[in-house]
Backbone as numpy.savetxt, mean C-alpha at the origin, in Angstrom:
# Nx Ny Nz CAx CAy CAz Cx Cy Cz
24.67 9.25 0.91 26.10 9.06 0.89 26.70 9.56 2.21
26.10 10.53 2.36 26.68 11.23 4.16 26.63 10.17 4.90
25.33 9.90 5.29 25.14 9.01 5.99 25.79 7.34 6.39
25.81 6.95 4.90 27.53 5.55 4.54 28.47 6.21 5.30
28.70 7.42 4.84 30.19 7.60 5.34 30.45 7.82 6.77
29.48 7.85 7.48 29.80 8.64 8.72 28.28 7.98 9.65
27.85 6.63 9.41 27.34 6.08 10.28 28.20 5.76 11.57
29.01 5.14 11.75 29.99 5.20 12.90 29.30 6.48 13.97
29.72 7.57 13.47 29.73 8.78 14.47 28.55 8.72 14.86
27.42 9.11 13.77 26.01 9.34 13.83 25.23 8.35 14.06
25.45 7.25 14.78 24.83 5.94 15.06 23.25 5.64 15.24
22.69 6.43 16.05 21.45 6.82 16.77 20.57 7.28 15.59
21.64 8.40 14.73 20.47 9.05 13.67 20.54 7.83 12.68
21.59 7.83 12.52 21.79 6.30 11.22 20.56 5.60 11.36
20.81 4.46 12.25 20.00 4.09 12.94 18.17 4.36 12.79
17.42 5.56 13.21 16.21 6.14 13.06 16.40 6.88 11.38
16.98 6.83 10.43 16.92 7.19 9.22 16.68 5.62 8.22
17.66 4.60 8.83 17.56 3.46 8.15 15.11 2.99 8.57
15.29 3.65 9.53 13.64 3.13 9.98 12.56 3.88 9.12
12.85 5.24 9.18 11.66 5.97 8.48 11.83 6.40 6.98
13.30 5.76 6.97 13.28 6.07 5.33 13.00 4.51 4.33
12.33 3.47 5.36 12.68 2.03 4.77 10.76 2.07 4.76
10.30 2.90 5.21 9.03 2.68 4.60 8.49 2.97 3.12
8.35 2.10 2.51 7.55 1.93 1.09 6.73 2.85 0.70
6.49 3.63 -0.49 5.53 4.50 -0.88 4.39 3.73 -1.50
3.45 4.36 -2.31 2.35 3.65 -2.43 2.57 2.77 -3.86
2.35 1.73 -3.65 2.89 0.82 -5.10 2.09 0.98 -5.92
2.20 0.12 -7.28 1.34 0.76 -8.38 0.21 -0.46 -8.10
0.08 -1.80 -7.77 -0.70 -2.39 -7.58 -1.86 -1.66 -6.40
-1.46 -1.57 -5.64 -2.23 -0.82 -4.58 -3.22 0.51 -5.22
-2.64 1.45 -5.66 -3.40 2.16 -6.89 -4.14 1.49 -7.95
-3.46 0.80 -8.30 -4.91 0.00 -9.10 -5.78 -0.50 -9.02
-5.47 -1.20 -7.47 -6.50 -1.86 -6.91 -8.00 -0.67 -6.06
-7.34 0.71 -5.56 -7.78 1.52 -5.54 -8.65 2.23 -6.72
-8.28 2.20 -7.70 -8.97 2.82 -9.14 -9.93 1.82 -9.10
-9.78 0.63 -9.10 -10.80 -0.27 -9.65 -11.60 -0.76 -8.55
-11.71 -0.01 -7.51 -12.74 0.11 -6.47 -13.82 0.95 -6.99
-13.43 2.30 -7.44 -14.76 3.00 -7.77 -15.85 1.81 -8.60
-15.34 1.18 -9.89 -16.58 0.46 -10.38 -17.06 -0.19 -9.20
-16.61 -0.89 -8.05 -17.70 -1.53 -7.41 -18.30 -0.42 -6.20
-18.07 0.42 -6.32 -18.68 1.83 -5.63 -19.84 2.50 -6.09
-19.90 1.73 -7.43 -20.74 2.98 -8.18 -22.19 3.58 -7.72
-23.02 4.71 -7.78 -23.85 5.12 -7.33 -24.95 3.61 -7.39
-25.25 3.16 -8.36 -25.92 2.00 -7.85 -25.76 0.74 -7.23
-24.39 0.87 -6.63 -24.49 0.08 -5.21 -24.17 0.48 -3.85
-24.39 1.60 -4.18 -23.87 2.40 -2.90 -24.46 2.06 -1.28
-25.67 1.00 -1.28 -26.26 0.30 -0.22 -24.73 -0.66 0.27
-23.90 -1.37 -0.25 -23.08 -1.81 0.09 -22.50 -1.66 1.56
-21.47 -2.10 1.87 -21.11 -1.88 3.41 -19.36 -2.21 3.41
-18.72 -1.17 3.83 -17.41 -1.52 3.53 -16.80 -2.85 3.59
-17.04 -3.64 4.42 -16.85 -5.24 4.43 -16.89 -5.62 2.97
-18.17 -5.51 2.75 -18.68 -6.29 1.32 -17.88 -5.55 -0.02
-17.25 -4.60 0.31 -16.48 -3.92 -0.86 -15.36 -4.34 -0.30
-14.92 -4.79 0.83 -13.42 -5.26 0.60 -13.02 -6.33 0.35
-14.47 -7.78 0.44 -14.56 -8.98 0.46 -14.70 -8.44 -1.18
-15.10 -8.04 -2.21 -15.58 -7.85 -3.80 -13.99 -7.66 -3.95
-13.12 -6.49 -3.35 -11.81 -6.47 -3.78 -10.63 -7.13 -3.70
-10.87 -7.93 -2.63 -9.96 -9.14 -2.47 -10.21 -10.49 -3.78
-11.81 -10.81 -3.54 -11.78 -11.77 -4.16 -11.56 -11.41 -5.97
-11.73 -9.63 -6.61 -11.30 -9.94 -7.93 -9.72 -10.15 -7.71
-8.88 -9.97 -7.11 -7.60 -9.98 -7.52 -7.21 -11.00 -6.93
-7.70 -12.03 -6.22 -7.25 -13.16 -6.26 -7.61 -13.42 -7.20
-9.23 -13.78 -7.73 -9.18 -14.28 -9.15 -8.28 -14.02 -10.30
-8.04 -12.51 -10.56 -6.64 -12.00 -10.98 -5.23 -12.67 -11.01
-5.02 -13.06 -9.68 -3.66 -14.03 -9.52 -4.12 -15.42 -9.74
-4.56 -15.67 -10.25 -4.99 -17.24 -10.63 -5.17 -17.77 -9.04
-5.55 -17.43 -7.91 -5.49 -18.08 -6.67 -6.82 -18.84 -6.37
């Protein structure tokens, strides 16, 4: 509310507050998609190679989105 009221004056900070406060926290999809990494982590595939676990996590949640 400070900030509404008194952007005018404070332009510069306005300004660098509208920037670092417009970044997004961590969504709940993103966490889920994180949780449901461990199953393809699990100790018996741990030969894997990060590529191949991010190509496994892309393609379930496209399958997921009907894509």
């Amino acid at each position: 509310v400070f900030m509404q009221e008194n952007e005018q004056e404070f332009e510069v900070i306005a300004l660098m507050a509208k920037d670092f406060l417009a970044i997004p926290g961590a969504s709940v999809a993103v966490e889920r998609l994180f949780s449901g990494s461990r199953h393809a982590c699990a100790d018996t595939r741990c030969s894997m190679k990060a590529a191949t676990i991010t190509e496994l996590m892309c393609a379930r949640e496209w399958i997921r989105e009907g894509l």
